[in-house]
mmCIF file of the N, C-alpha and C atoms, coordinates in Angstrom:
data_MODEL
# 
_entry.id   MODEL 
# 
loop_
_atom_site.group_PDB 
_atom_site.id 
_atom_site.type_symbol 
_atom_site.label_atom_id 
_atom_site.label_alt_id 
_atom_site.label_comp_id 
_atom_site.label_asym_id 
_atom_site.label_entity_id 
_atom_site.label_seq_id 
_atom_site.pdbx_PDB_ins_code 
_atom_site.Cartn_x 
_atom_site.Cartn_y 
_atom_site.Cartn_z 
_atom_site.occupancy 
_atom_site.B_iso_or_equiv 
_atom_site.pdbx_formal_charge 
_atom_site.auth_seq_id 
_atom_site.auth_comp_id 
_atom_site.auth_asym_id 
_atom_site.auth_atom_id 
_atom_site.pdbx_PDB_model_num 
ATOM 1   N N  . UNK A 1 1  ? -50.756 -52.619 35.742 1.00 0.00 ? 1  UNK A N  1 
ATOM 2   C CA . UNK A 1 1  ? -50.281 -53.983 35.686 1.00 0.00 ? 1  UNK A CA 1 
ATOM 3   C C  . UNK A 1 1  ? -48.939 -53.998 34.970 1.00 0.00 ? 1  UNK A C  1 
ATOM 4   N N  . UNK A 1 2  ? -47.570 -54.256 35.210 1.00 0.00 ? 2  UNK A N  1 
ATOM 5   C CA . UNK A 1 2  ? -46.354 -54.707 34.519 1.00 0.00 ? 2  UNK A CA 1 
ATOM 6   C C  . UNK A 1 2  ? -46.594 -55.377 33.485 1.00 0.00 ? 2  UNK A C  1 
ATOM 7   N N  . UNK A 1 3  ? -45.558 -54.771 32.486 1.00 0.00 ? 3  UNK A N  1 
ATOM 8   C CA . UNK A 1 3  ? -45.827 -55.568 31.807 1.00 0.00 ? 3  UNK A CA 1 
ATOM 9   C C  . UNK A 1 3  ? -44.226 -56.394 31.454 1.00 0.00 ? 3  UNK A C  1 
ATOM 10  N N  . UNK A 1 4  ? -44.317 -58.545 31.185 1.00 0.00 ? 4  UNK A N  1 
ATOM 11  C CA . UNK A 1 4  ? -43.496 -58.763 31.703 1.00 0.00 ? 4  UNK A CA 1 
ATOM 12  C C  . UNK A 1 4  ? -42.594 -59.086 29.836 1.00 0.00 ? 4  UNK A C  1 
ATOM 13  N N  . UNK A 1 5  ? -41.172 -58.890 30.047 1.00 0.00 ? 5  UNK A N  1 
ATOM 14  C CA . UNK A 1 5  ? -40.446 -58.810 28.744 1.00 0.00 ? 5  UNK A CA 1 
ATOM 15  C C  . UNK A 1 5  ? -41.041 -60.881 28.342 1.00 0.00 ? 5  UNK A C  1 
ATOM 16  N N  . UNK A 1 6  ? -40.933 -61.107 29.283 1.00 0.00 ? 6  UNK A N  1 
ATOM 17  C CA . UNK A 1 6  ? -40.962 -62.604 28.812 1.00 0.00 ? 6  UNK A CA 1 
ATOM 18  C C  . UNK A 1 6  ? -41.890 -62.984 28.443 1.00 0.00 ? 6  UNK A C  1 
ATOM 19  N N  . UNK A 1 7  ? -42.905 -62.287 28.929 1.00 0.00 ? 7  UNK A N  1 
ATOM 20  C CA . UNK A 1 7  ? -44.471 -62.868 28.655 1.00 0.00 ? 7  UNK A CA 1 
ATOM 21  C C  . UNK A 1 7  ? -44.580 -63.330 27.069 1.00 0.00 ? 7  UNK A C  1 
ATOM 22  N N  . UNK A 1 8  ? -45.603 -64.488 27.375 1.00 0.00 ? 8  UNK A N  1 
ATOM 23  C CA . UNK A 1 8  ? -45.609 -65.266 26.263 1.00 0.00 ? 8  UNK A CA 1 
ATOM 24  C C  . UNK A 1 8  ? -46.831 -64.357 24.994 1.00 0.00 ? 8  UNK A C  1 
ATOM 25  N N  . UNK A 1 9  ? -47.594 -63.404 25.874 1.00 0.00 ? 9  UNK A N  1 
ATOM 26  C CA . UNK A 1 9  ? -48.513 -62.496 24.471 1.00 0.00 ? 9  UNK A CA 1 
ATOM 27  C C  . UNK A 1 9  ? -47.142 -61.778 24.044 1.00 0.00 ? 9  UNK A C  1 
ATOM 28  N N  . UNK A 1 10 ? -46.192 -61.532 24.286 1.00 0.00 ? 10 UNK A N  1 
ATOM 29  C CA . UNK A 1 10 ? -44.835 -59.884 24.125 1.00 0.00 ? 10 UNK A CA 1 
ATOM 30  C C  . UNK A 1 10 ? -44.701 -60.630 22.676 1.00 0.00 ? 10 UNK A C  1 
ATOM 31  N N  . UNK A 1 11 ? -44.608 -61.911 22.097 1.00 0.00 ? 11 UNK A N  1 
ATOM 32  C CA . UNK A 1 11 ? -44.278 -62.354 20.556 1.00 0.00 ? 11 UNK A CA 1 
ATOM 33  C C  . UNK A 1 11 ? -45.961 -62.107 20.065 1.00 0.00 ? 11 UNK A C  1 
ATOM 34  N N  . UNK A 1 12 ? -46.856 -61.871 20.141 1.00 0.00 ? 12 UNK A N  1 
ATOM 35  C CA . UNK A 1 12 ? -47.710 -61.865 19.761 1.00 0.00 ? 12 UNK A CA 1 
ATOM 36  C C  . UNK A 1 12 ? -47.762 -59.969 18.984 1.00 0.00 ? 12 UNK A C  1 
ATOM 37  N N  . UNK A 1 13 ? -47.110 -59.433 19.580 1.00 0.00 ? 13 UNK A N  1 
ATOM 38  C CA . UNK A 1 13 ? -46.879 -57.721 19.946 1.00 0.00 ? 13 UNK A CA 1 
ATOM 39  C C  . UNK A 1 13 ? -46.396 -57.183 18.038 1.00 0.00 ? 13 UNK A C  1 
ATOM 40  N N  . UNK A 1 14 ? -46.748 -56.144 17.725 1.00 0.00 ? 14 UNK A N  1 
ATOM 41  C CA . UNK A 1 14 ? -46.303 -55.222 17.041 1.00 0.00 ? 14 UNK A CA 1 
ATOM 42  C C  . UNK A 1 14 ? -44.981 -54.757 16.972 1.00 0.00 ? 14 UNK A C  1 
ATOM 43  N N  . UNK A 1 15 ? -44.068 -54.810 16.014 1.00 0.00 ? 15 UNK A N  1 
ATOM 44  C CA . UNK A 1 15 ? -42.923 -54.518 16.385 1.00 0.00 ? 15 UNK A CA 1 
ATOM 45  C C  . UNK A 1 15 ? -43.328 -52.653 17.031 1.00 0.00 ? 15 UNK A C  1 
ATOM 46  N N  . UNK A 1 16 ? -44.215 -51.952 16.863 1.00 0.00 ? 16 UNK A N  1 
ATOM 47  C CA . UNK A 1 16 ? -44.586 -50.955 17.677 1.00 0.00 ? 16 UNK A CA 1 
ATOM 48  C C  . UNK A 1 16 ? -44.848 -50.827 18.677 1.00 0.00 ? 16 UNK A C  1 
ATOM 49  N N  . UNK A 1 17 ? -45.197 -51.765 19.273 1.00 0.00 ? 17 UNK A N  1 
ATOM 50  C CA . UNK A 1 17 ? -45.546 -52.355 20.785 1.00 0.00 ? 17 UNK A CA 1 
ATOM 51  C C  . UNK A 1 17 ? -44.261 -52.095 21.438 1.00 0.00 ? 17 UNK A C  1 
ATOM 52  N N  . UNK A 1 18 ? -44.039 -53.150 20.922 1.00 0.00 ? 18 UNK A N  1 
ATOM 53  C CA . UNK A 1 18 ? -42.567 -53.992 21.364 1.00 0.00 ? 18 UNK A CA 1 
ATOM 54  C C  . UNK A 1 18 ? -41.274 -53.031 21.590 1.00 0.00 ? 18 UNK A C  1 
ATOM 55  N N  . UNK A 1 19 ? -41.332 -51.635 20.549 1.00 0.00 ? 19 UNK A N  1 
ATOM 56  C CA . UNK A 1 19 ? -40.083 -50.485 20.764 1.00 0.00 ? 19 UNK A CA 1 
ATOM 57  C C  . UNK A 1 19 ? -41.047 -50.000 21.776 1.00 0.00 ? 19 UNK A C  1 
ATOM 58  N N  . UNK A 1 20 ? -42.335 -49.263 22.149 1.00 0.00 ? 20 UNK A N  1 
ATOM 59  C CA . UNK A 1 20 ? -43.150 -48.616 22.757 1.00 0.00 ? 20 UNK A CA 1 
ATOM 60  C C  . UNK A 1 20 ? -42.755 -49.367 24.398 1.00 0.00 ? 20 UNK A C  1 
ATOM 61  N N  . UNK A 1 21 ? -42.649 -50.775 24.760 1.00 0.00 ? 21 UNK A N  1 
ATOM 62  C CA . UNK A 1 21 ? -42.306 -51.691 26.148 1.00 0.00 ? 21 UNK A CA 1 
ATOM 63  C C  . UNK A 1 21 ? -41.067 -51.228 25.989 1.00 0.00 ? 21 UNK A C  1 
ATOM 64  N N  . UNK A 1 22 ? -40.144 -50.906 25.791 1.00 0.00 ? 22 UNK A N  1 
ATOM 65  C CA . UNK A 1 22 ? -38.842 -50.503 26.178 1.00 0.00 ? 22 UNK A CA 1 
ATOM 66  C C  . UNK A 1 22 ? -38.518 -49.316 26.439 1.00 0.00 ? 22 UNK A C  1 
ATOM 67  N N  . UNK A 1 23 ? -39.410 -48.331 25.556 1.00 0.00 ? 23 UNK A N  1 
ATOM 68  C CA . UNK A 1 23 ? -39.317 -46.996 26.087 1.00 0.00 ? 23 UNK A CA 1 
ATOM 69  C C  . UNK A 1 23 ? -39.832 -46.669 26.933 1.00 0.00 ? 23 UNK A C  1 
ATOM 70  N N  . UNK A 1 24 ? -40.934 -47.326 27.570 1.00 0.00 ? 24 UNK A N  1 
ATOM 71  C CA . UNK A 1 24 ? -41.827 -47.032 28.765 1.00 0.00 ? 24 UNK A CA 1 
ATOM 72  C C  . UNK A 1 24 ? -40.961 -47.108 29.835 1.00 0.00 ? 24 UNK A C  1 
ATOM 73  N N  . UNK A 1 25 ? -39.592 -47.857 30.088 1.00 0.00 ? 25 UNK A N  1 
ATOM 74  C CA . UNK A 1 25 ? -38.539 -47.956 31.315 1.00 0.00 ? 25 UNK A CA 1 
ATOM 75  C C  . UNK A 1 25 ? -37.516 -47.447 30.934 1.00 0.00 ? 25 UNK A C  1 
ATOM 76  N N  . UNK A 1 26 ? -37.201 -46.217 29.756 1.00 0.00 ? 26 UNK A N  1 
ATOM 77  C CA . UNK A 1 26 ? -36.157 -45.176 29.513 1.00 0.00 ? 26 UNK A CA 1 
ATOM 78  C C  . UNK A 1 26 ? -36.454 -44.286 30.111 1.00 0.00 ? 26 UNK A C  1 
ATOM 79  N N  . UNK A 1 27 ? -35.676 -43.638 31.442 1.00 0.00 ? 27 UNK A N  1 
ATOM 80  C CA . UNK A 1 27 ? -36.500 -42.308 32.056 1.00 0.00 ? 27 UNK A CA 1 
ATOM 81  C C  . UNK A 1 27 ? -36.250 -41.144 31.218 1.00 0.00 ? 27 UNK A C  1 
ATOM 82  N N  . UNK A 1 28 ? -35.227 -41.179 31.001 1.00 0.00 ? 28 UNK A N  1 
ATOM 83  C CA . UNK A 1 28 ? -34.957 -39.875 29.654 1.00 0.00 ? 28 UNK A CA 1 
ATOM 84  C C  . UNK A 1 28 ? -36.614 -39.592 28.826 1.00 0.00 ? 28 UNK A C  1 
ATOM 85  N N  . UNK A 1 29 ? -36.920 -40.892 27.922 1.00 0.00 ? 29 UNK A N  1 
ATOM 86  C CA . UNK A 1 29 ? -38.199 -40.588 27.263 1.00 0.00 ? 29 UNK A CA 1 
ATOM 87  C C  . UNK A 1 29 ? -39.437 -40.560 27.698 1.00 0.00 ? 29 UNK A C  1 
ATOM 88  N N  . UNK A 1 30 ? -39.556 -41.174 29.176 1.00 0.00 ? 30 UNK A N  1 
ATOM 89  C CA . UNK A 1 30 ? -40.967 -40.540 29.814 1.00 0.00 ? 30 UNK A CA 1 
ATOM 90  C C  . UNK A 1 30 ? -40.815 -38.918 30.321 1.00 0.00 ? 30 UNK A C  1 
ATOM 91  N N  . UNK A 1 31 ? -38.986 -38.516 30.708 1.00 0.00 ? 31 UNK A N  1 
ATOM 92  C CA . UNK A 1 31 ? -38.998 -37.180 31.030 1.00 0.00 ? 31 UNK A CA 1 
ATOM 93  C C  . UNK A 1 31 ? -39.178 -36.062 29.785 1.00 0.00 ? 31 UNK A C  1 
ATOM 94  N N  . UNK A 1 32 ? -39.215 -36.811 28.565 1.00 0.00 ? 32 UNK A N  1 
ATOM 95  C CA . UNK A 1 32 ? -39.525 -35.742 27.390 1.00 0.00 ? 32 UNK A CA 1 
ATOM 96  C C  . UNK A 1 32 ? -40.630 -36.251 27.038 1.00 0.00 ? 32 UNK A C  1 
ATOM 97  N N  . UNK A 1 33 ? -41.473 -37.194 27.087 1.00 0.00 ? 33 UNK A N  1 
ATOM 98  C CA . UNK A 1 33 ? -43.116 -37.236 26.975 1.00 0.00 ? 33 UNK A CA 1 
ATOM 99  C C  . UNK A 1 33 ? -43.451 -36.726 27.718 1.00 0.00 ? 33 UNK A C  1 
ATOM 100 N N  . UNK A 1 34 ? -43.609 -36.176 29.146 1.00 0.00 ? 34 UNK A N  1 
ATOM 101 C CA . UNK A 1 34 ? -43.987 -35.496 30.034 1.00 0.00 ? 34 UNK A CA 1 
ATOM 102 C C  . UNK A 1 34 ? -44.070 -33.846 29.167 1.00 0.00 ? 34 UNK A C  1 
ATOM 103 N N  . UNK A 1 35 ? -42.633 -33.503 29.710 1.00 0.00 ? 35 UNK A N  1 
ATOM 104 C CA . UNK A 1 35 ? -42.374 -32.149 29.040 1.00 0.00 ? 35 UNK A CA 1 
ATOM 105 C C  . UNK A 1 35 ? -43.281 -32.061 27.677 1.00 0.00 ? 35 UNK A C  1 
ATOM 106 N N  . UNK A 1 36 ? -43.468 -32.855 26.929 1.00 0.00 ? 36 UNK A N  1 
ATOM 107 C CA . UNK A 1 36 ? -43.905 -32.608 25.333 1.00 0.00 ? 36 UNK A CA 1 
ATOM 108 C C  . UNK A 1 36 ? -45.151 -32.093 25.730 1.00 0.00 ? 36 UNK A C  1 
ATOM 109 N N  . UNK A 1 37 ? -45.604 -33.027 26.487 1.00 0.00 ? 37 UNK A N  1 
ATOM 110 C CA . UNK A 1 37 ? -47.408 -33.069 26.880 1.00 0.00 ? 37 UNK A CA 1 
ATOM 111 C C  . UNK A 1 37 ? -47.944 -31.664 27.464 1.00 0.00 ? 37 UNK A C  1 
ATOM 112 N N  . UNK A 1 38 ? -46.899 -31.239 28.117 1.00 0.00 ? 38 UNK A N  1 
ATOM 113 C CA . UNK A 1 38 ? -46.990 -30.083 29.348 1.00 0.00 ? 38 UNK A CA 1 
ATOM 114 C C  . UNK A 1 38 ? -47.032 -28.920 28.234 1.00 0.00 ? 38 UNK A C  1 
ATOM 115 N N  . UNK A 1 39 ? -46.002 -28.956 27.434 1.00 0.00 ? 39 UNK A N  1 
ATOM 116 C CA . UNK A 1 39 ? -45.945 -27.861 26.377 1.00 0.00 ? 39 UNK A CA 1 
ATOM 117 C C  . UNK A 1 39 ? -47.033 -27.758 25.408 1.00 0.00 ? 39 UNK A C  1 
ATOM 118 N N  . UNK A 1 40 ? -47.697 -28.718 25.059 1.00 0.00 ? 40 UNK A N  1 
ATOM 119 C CA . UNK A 1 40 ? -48.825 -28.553 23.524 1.00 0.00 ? 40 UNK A CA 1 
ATOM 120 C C  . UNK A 1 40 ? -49.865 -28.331 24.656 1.00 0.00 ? 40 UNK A C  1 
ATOM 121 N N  . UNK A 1 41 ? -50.317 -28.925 25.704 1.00 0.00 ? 41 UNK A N  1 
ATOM 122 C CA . UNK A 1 41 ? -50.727 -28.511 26.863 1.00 0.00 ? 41 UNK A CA 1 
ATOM 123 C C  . UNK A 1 41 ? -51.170 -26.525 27.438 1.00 0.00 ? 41 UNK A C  1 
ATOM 124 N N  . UNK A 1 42 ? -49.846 -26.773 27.328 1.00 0.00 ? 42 UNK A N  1 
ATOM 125 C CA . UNK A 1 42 ? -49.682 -25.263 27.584 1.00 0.00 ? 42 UNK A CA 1 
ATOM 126 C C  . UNK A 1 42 ? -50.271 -24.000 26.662 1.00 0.00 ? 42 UNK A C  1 
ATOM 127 N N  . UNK A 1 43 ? -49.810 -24.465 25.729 1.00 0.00 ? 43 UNK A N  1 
ATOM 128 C CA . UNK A 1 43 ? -49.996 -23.850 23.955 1.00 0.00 ? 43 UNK A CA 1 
ATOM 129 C C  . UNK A 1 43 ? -51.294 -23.595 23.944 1.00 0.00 ? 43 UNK A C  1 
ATOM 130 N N  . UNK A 1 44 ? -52.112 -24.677 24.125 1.00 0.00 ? 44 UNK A N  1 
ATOM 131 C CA . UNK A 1 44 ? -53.586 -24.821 23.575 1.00 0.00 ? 44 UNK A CA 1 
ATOM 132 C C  . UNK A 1 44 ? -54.255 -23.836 24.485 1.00 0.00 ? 44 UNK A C  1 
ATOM 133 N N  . UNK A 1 45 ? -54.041 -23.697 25.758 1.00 0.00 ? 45 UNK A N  1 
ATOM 134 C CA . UNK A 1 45 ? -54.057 -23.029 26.614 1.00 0.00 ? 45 UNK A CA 1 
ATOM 135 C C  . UNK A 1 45 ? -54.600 -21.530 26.475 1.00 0.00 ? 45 UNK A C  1 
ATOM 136 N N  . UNK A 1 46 ? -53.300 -21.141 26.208 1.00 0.00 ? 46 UNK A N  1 
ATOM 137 C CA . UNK A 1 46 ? -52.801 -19.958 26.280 1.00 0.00 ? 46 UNK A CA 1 
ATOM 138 C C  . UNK A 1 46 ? -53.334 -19.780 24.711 1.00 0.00 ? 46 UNK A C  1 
ATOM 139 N N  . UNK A 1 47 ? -53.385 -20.268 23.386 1.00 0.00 ? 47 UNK A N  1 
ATOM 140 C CA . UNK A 1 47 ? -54.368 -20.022 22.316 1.00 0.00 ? 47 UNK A CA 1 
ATOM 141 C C  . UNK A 1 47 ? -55.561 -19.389 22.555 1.00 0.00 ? 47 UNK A C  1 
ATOM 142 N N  . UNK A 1 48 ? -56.765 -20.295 23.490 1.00 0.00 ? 48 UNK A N  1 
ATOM 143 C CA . UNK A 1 48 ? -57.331 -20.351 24.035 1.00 0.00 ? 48 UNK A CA 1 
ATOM 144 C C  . UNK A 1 48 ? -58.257 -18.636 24.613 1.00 0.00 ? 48 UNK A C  1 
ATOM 145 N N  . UNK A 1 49 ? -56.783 -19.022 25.542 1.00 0.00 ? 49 UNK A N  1 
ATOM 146 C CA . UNK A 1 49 ? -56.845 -17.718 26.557 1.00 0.00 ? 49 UNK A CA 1 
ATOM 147 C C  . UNK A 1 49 ? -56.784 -16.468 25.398 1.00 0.00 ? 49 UNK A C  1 
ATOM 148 N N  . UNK A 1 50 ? -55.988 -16.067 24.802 1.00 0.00 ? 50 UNK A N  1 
ATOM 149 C CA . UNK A 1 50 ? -55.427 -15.315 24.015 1.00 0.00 ? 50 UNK A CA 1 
ATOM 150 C C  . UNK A 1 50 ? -56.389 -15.181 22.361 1.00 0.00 ? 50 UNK A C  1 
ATOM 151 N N  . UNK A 1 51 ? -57.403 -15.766 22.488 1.00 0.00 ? 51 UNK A N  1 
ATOM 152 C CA . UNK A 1 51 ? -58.683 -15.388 21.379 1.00 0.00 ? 51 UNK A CA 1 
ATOM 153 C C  . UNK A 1 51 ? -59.822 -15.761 22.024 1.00 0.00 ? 51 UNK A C  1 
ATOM 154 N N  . UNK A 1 52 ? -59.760 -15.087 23.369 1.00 0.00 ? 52 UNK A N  1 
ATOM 155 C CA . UNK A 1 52 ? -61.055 -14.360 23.958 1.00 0.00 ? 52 UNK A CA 1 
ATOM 156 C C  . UNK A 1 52 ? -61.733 -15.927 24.435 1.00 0.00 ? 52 UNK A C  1 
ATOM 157 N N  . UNK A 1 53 ? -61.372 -17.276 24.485 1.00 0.00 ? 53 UNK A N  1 
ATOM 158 C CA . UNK A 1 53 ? -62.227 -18.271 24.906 1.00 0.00 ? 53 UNK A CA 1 
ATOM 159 C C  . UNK A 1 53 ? -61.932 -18.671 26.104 1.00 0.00 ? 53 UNK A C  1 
ATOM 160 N N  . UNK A 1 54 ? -62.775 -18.965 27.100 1.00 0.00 ? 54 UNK A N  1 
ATOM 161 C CA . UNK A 1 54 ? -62.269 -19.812 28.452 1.00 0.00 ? 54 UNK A CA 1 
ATOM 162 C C  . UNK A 1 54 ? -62.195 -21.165 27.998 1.00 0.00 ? 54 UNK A C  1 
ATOM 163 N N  . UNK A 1 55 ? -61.363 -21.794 28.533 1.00 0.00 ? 55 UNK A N  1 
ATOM 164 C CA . UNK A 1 55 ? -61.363 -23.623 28.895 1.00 0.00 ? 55 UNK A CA 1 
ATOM 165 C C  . UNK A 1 55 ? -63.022 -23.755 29.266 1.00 0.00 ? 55 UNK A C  1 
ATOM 166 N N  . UNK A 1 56 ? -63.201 -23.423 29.790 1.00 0.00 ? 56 UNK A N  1 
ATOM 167 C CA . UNK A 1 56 ? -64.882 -23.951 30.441 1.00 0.00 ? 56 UNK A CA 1 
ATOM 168 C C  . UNK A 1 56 ? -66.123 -23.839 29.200 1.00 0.00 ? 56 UNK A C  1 
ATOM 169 N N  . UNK A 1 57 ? -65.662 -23.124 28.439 1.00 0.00 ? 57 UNK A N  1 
ATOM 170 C CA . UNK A 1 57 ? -66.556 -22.693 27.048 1.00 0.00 ? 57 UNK A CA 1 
ATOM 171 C C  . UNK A 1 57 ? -66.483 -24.311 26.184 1.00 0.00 ? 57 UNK A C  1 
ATOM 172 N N  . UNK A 1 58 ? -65.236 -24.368 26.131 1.00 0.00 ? 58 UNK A N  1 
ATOM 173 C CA . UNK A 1 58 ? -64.856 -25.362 25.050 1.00 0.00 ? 58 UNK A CA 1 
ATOM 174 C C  . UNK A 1 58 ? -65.320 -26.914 25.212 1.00 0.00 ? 58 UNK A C  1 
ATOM 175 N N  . UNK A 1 59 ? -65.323 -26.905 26.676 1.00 0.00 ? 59 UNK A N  1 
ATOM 176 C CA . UNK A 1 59 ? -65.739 -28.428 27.147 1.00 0.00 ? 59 UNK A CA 1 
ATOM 177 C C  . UNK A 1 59 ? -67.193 -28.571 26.303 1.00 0.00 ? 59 UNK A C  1 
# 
């Protein structure tokens, strides 16, 4: 669901909210939340892998 700048809950909002609705339409910072995610992602992974545990163990 959009969310709209005008909407009358957006004054109701967190000034955390409120920086969080603007960064959500910076493509720069969804293209480095992506990347961030992919990397600790990755990490945990390969931890994982690399002291003898499968992903399937851990679930």
């Amino acid at each position: 669901m959009p969310v709209s700048k005008n909407s009358s809950c957006s004054k109701q909002l967190s000034p955390r909210l409120k920086e969080l609705q603007v960064k959500i339409h910076d493509e720069k910072y969804i293209e480095y939340a992506v990347e961030r995610i992919a990397l600790v992602v990755s990490r945990r992974i390969v931890e994982k892998y690399t002291s003898g545990r499968t992903p399937e163990k851990t679930y």
